[in-house]
C-alpha positions as CSV (number, residue, x, y, z in Angstrom):
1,X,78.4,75.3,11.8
2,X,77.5,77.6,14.6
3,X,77.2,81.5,13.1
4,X,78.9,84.2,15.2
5,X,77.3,87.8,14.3
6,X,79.4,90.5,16.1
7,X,77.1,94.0,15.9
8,X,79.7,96.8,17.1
9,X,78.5,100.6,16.4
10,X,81.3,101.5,17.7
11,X,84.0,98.8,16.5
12,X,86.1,96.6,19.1
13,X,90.1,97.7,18.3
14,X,91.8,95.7,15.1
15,X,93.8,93.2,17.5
16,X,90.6,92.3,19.6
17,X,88.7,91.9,16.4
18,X,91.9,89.6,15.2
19,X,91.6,87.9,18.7
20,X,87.6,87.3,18.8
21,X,88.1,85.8,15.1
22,X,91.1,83.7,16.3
23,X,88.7,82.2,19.1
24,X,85.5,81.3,17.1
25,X,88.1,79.9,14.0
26,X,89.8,77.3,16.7
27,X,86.1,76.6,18.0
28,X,85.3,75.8,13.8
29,X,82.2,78.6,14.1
30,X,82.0,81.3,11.4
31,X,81.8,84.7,12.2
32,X,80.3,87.8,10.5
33,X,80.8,91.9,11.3
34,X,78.5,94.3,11.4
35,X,80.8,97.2,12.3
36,X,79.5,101.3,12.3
37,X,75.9,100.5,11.4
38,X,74.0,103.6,10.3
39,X,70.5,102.1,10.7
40,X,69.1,99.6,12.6
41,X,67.5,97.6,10.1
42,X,71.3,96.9,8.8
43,X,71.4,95.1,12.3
44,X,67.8,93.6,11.7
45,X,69.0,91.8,8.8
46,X,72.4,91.0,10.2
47,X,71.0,89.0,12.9
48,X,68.6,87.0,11.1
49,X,70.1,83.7,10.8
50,X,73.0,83.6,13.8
51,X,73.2,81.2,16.6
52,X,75.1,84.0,18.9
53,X,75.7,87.7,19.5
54,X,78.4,90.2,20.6
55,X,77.6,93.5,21.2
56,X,78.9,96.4,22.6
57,X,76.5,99.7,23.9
58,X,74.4,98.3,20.7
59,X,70.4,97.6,21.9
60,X,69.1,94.2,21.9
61,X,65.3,95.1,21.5
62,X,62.3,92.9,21.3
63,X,62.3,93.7,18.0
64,X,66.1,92.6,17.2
65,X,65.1,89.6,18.8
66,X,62.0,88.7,17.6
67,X,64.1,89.5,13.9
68,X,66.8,86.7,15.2
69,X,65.0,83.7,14.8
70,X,67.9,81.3,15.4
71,X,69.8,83.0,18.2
72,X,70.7,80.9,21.4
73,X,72.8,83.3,23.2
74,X,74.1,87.0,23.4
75,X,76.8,88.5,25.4
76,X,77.1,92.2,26.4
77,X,81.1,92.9,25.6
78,X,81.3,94.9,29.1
79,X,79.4,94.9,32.8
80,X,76.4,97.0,32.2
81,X,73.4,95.4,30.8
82,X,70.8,97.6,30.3
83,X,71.1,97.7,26.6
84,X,69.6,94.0,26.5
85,X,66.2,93.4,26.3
86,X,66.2,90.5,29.3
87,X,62.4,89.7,29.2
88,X,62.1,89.2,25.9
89,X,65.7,87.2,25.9
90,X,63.8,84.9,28.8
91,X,60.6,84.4,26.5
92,X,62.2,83.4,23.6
93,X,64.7,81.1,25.3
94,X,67.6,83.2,25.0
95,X,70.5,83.1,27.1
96,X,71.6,86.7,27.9
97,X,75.5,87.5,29.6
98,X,77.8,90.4,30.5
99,X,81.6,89.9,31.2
100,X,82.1,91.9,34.3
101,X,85.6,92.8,35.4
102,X,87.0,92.9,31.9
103,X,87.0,96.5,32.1
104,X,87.0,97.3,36.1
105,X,90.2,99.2,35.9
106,X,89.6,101.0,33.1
107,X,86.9,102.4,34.7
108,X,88.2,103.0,37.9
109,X,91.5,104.7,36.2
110,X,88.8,107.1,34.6
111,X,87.3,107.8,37.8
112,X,90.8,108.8,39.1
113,X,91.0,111.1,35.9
114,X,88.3,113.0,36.4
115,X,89.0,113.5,40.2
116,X,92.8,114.9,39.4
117,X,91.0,117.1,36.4
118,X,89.1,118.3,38.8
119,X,90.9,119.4,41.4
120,X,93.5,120.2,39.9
121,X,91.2,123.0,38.3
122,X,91.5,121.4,34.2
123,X,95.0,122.2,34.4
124,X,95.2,126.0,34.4
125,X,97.7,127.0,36.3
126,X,95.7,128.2,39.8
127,X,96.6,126.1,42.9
128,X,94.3,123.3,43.9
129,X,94.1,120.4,46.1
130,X,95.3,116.9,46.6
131,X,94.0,113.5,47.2
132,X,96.4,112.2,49.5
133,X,94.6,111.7,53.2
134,X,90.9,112.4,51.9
135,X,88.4,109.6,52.4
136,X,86.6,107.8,49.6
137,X,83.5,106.1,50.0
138,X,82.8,103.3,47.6
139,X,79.4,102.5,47.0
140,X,78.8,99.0,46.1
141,X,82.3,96.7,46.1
142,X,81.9,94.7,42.9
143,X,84.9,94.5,40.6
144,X,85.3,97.9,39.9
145,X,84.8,98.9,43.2
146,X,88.2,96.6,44.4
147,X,89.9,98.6,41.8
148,X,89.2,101.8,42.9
149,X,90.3,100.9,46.8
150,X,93.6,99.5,45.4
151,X,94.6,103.3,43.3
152,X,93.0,105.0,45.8
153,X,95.3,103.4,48.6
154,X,97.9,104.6,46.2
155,X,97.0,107.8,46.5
156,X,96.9,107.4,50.5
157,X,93.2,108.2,50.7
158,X,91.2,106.5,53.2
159,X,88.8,103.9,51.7
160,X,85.6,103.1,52.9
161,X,83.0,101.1,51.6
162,X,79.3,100.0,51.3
163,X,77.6,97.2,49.7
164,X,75.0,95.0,51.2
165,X,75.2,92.1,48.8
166,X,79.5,91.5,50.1
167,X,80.2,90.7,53.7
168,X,82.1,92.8,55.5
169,X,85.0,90.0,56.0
170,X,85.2,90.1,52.4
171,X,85.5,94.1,52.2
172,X,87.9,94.9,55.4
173,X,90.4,91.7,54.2
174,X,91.2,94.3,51.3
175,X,92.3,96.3,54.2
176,X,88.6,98.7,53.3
177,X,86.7,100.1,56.5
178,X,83.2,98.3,55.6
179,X,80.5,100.9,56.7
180,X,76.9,99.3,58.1
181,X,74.3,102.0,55.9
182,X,74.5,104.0,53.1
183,X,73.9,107.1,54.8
184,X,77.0,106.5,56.8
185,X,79.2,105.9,54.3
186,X,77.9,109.8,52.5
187,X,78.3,111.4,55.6
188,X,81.9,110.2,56.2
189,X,83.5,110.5,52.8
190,X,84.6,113.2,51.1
191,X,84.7,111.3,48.0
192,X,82.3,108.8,46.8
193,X,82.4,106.7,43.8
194,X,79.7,105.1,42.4
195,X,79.1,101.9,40.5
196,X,75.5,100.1,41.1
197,X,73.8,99.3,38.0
198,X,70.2,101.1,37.2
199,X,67.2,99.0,37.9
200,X,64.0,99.5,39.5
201,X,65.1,99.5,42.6
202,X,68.2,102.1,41.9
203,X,67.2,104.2,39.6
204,X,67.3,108.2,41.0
205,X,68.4,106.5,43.9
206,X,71.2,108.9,44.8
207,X,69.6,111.8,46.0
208,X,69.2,115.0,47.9
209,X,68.7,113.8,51.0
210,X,71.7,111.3,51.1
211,X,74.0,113.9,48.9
212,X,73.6,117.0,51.3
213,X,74.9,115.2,54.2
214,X,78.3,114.8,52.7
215,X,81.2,116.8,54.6
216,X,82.9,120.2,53.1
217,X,84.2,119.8,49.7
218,X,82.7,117.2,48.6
219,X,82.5,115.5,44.9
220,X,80.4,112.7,43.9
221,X,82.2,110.1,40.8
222,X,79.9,108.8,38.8
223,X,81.6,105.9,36.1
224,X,77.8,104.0,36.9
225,X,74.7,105.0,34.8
226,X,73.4,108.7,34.7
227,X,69.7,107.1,35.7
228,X,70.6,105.9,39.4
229,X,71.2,110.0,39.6
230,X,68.3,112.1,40.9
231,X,68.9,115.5,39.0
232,X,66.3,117.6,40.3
233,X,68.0,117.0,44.1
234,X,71.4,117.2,42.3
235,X,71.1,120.5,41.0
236,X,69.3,121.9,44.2
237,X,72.3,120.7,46.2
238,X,74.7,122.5,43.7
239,X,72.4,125.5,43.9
240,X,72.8,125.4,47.7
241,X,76.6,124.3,48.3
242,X,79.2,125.6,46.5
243,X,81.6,123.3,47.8
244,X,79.9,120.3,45.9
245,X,81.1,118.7,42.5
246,X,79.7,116.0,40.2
247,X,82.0,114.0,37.9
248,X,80.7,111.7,35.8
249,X,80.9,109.5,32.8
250,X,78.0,110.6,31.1
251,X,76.6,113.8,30.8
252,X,73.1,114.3,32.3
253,X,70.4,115.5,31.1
254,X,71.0,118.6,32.7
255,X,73.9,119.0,31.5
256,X,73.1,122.7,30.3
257,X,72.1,123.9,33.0
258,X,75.0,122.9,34.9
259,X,77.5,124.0,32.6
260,X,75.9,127.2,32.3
261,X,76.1,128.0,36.3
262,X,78.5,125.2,37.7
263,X,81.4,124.7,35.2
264,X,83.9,125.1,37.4
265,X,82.4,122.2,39.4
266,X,82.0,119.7,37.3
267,X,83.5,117.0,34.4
268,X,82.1,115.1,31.8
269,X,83.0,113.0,29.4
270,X,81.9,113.5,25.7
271,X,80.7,109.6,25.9
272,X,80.8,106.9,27.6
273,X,84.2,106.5,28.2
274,X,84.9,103.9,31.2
275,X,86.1,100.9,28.6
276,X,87.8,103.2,25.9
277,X,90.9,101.6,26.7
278,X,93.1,99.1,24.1
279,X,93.2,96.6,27.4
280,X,89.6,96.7,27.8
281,X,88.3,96.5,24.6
282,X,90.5,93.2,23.9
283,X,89.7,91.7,27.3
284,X,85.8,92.1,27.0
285,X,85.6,91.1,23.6
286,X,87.8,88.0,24.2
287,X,85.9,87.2,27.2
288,X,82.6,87.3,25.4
289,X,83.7,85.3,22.4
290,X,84.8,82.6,24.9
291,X,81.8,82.8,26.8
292,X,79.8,81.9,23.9
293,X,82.1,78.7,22.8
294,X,81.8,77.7,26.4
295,X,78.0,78.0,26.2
296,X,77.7,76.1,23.2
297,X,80.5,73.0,23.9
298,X,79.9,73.1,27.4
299,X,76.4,74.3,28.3
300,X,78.3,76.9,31.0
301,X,76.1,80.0,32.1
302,X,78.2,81.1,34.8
303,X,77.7,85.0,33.1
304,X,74.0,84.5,32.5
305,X,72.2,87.9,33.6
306,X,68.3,86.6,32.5
């Protein structure tokens, strides 16, 4: 019998718990919870002798691998990934998956949250401004991304977009103006909203010198990862523009400082906060629990991110 370990910190909602349970009973697996873990050699132990893993924002580390002697796969409950150790996964012959788009539009309803938050000025009774005919600049068109065109036409904003790994057939047939660089799509849009993942390649990636460029009032969304933000640059451009404001689910290091001399101009959430929905939760946790029966009956990878 195939053993199921489900290591949530932060626990998946009663009815997705109920329905993750459901799935692994009908597949005849037995599954174990490891909910609100205090200490991580609670989850050391936990994982010893399982053949798969559900996590949430919990860390896969070398050394919760190397501790899982029998594990075959683990599945990220969500999109980002960055909490997986994938090198490690790869050496010791361990499938590593996501399950993006389970919880693309709670994210991009968050986005939408902070933006009316903000100007709207928190909701204390000055005058502020509307969304209706400003442009928004999506930068990279994955899941999330297709969410935040569709509210944002809604809202009768004009959408752009820029993302080199989608063509541009695929973009403008979701009635999106598909923009040929980066540095366009900053300087047209009022509004951008960001969702690439940090890597290597990303990481501080959004800048000075592509932020300052952006037209009169402008706010940057970030529902991505605080790394793909370069700070220093960030709080130079706030020191020099007072126009500018940065939203973001996840407070940056800086946070501080900014709140100290830019707290009119900016939102954060007190965590993480893009799947904190009922929907989400359920839908990612599903989707990971039948990833893993499909992995095992079936030998389907289609989510592998290793």
């Amino acid at each position: 019998m195939k053993k199921i370990l489900i290591a949530t910190e932060k626990p998946f909602a009663a009815a997705a718990v109920q329905g993750i349970k459901k799935v692994f009973d009908e597949a005849g697996y037995d599954v174990v919870l490891l909910e609100k873990y205090a200490e991580t050699s609670e989850f050391l132990k936990a994982v010893e002798d399982v053949d798969g893993l559900i996590i949430r924002s919990d860390k896969v580390t070398a050394e919760v691998l190397n501790a899982a002697r029998n594990l075959k796969i683990v599945v990220r409950a969500g999109a980002g990934y960055d909490n997986i150790d994938l090198g490690t996964c790869t050496e010791k012959g361990v499938v590593a998956m996501n399950t993006p788009g389970q919880n693309s539009n709670a994210v991009a309803e968050l986005a939408f949250g902070m933006m009316l938050y903000n100007i709207r000025k928190a909701f204390n009774g000055s005058s502020g401004t509307e969304l209706r005919d400003k442009k928004i600049g999506i930068h990279a068109y994955g899941n999330v991304g297709k969410f935040i065109a569709a509210i944002a036409k809604g809202f009768g904003m004009h959408v752009y977009a820029y993302d080199p790994f989608v063509n541009k057939e695929d973009i403008e047939r979701d009635d999106v103006i598909a923009m040929s660089s980066l540095e366009e799509l900053y300087k047209t849009c009022q509004y951008i909203s960001l969702h690439i993942p940090a890597n290597e390649k990303t990481k501080k990636s959004v800048n000075y010198d592509l932020l300052k460029n952006m037209p009169k009032g402008a706010t940057l969304v970030n529902t991505a990862r605080k790394e793909v933000i370069d700070e220093e640059g960030l709080l130079k451009l706030m020191s020099e523009r007072t126009d500018f404001n940065y939203l973001s689910d996840l407070a940056p290091d800086c946070k501080d400082e900014m709140l100290e001399k830019y707290p009119e101009r900016i939102v954060f959430t007190a965590k993480k906060m893009g799947a904190q929905t009922s929907e989400a939760n359920i839908n990612a946790g599903l989707a990971a629990a039948k990833q893993i029966v499909n992995f095992f009956e079936k030998g389907d990878k289609t989510f592998q991110v290793n």
